[in-house]
KELO-83443 format. One record per residue (C-alpha): residue number from 0; residue in one letter; x, y, z. Coordinates in nm, 2 decimals. Each point is the difference from the previous one (the first is absolute). Layout:
% KELO-83443
+-----+--------+--------+--------+--------+
: num : residu :     px :     py :     pz :
+-----+--------+--------+--------+--------+
: NUM :      a :      X :      Y :      Z :
...
+-----+--------+--------+--------+--------+
% end
This chain:
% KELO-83443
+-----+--------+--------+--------+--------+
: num : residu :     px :     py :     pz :
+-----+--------+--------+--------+--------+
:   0 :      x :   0.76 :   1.04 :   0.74 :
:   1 :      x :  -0.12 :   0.17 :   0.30 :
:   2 :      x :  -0.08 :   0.31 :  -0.18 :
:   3 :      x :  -0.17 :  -0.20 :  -0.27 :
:   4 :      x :  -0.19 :  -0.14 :   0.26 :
:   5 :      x :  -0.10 :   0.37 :   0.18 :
:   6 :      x :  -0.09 :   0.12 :  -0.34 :
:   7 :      x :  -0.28 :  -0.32 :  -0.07 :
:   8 :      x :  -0.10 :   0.02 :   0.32 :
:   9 :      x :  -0.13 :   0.30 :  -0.04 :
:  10 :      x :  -0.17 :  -0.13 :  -0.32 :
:  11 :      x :  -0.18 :  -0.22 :   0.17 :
:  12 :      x :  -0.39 :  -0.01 :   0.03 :
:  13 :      x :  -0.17 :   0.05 :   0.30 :
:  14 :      x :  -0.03 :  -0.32 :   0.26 :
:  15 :      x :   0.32 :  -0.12 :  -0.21 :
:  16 :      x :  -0.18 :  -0.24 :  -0.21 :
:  17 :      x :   0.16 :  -0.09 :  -0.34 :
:  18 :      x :  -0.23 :  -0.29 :  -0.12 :
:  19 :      x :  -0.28 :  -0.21 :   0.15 :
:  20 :      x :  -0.20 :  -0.27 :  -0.07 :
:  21 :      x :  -0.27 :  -0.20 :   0.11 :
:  22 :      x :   0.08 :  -0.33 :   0.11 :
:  23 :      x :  -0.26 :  -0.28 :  -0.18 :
:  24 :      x :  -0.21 :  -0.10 :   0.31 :
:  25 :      x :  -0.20 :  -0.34 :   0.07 :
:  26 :      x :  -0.38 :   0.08 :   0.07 :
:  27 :      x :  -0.05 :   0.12 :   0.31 :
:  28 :      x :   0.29 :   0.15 :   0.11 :
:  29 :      x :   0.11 :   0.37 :   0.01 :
:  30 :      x :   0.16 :   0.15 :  -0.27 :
:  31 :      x :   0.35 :   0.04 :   0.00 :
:  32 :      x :   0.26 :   0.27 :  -0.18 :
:  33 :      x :   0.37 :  -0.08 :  -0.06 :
:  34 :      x :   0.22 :   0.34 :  -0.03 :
:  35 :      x :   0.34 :   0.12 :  -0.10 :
:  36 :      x :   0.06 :   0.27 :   0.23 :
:  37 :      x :   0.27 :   0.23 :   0.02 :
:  38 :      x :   0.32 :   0.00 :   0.07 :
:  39 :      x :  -0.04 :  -0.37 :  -0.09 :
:  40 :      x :  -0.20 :  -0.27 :   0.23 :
:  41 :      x :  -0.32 :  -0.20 :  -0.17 :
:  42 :      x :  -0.29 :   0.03 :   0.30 :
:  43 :      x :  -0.31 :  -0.22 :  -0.02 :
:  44 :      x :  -0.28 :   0.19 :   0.13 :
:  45 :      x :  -0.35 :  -0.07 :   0.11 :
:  46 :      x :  -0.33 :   0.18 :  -0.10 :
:  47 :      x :   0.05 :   0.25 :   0.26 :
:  48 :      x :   0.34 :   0.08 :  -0.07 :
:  49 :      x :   0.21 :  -0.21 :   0.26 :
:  50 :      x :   0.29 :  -0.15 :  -0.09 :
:  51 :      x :  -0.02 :  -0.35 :   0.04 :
:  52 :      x :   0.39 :  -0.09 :  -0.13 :
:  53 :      x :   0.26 :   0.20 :  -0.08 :
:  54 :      x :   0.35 :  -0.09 :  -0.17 :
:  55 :      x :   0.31 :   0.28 :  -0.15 :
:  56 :      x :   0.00 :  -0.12 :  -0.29 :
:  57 :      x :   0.38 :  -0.18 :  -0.03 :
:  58 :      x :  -0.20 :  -0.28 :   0.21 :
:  59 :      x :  -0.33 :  -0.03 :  -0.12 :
:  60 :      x :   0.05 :  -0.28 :  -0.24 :
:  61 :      x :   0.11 :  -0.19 :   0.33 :
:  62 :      x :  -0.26 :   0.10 :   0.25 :
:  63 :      x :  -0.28 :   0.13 :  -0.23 :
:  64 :      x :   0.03 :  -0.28 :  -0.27 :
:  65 :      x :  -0.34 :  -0.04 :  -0.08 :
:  66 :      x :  -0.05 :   0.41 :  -0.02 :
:  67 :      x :   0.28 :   0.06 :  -0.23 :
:  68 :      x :  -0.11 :  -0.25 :  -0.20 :
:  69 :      x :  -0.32 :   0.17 :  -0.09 :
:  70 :      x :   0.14 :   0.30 :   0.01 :
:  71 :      x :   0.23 :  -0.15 :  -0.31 :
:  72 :      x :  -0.30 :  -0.08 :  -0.17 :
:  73 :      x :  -0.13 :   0.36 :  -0.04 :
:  74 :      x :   0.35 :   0.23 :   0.09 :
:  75 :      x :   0.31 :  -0.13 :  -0.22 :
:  76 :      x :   0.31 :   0.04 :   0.21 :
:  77 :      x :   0.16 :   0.27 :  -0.26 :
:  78 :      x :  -0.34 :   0.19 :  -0.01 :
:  79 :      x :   0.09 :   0.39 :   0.11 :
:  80 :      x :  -0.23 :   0.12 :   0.28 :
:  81 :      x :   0.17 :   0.34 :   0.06 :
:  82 :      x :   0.21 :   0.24 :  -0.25 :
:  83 :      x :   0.15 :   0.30 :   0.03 :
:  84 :      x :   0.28 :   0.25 :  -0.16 :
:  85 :      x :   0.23 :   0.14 :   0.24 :
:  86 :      x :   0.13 :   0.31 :  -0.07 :
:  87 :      x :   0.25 :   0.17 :   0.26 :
:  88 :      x :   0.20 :   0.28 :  -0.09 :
:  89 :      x :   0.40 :  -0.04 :  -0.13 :
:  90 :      x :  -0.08 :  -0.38 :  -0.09 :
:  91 :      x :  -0.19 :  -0.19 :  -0.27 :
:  92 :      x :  -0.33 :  -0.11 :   0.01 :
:  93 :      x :  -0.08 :  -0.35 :   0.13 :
:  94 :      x :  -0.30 :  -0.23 :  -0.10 :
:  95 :      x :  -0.13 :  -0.14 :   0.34 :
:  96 :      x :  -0.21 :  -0.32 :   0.02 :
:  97 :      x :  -0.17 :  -0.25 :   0.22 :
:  98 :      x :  -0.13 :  -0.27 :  -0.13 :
:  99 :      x :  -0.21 :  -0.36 :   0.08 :
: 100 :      x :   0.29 :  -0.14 :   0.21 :
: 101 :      x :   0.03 :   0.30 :   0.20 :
: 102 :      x :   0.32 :   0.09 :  -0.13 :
: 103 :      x :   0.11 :   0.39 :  -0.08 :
: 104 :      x :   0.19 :   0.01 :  -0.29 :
: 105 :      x :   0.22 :   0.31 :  -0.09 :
: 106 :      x :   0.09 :   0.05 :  -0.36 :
: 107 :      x :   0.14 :   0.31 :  -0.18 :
: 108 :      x :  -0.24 :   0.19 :  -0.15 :
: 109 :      x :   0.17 :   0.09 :  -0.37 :
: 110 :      x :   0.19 :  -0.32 :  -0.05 :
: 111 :      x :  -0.26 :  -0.28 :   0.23 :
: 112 :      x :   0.34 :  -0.15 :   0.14 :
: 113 :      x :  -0.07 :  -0.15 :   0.33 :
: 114 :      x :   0.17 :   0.17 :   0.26 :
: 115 :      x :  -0.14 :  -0.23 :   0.32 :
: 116 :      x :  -0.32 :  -0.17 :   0.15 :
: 117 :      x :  -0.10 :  -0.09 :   0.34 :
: 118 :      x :  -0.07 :  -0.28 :   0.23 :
: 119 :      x :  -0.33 :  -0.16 :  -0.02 :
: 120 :      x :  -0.23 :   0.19 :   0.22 :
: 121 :      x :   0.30 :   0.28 :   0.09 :
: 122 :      x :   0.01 :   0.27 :  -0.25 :
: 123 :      x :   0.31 :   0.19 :   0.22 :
: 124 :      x :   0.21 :  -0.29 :  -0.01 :
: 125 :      x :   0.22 :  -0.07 :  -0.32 :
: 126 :      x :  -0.02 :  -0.39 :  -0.08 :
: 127 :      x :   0.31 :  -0.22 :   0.11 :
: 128 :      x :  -0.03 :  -0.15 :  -0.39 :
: 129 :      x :   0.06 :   0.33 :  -0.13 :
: 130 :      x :   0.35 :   0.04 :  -0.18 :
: 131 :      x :   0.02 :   0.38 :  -0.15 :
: 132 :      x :   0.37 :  -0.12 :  -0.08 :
: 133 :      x :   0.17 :  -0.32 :  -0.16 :
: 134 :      x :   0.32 :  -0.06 :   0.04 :
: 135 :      x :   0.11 :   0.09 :  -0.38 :
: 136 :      x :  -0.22 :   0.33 :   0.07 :
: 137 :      x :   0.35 :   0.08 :   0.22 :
: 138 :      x :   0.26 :  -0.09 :  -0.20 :
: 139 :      x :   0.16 :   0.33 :  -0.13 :
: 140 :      x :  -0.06 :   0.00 :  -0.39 :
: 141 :      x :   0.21 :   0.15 :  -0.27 :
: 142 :      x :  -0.17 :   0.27 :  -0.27 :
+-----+--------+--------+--------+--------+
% end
C-alpha cells in the first residue's frame, strides 16, 4: 500500500485537488466550494480559498454530515478520481485507484483481482477489513 500510495501521489494535480464543487448558496452570502483533496480529507473553502472545515475522510459523514451529503449528490462513493498502472521491474503490473470515498484500491493489472485498499482518507495504510486470505485459502489441497 505505501508504495501504491507514493506512486498516486505523484499523480496527483497540483494544490492536491481531486474534485470540487460549489456549494448552493442563499442570496447574499459568499460562495462556497466543497473539495476532495488528496491523500483523502473533504475541505469546505471560501471564495478566497480558506478553508473553513476540514475532515479525513473516515469521519466526514460524522463531523461534516451536511458536506458529504452534497457531495453524494454529485460524487458517487465508487466514482474513481485517480488511476494509474504501476509498473516496477521483476513484478506484475498493478491497476492503482482512488476513488469518491477516498480509498486506494490496488488490483492486478492482467487478472483485476483485488490485491488491497486503504483506509478512508490513508492511502499508506492497508484496511483492518481487508482479508487477502480465508481460512480454506490455507488448508493444504491435493492435485
Amino acid at each position: 500500500m505505501e508504495i501504491a500510495a507514493v506512486f498516486m501521489s505523484k499523480r496527483v494535480p497540483q494544490g492536491g485537488v481531486l474534485f470540487r464543487m460549489k456549494v448552493p448558496s442563499t442570496p447574499g452570502s459568499k460562495p462556497m466550494w466543497l473539495q476532495v483533496v488528496w491523500p483523502g480529507f473533504l475541505q469546505l473553502v471560501d471564495a478566497q480559498g480558506y478553508v473553513v472545515k476540514q475532515e479525513i475522510a473516515g469521519n466526514m459523514a460524522k463531523h461534516m454530515s451536511i458536506e458529504t451529503a452534497m457531495l453524494r449528490e454529485r460524487l458517487m462513493p465508487d466514482a474513481v478520481l485517480l488511476k494509474g498502472v504501476l509498473r516496477r521491474p521483476q513484478t506484475a503490473a498493478l491497476k492503482v485507484t482512488f476513488d469518491g470515498s477516498c480509498v486506494l484500491r490496488v488490483f492486478d493489472a492482467r487478472t483485476r483481482e483485488l490485491m488491497g485498499f486503504s483506509e478512508p482518507g490513508v492511502p499508506g495504510v492497508l484496511s483492518r477489513f481487508y482479508t487477502g486470505l480465508s481460512f480454506h485459502d490455507l488448508l493444504p489441497r491435493i492435485r
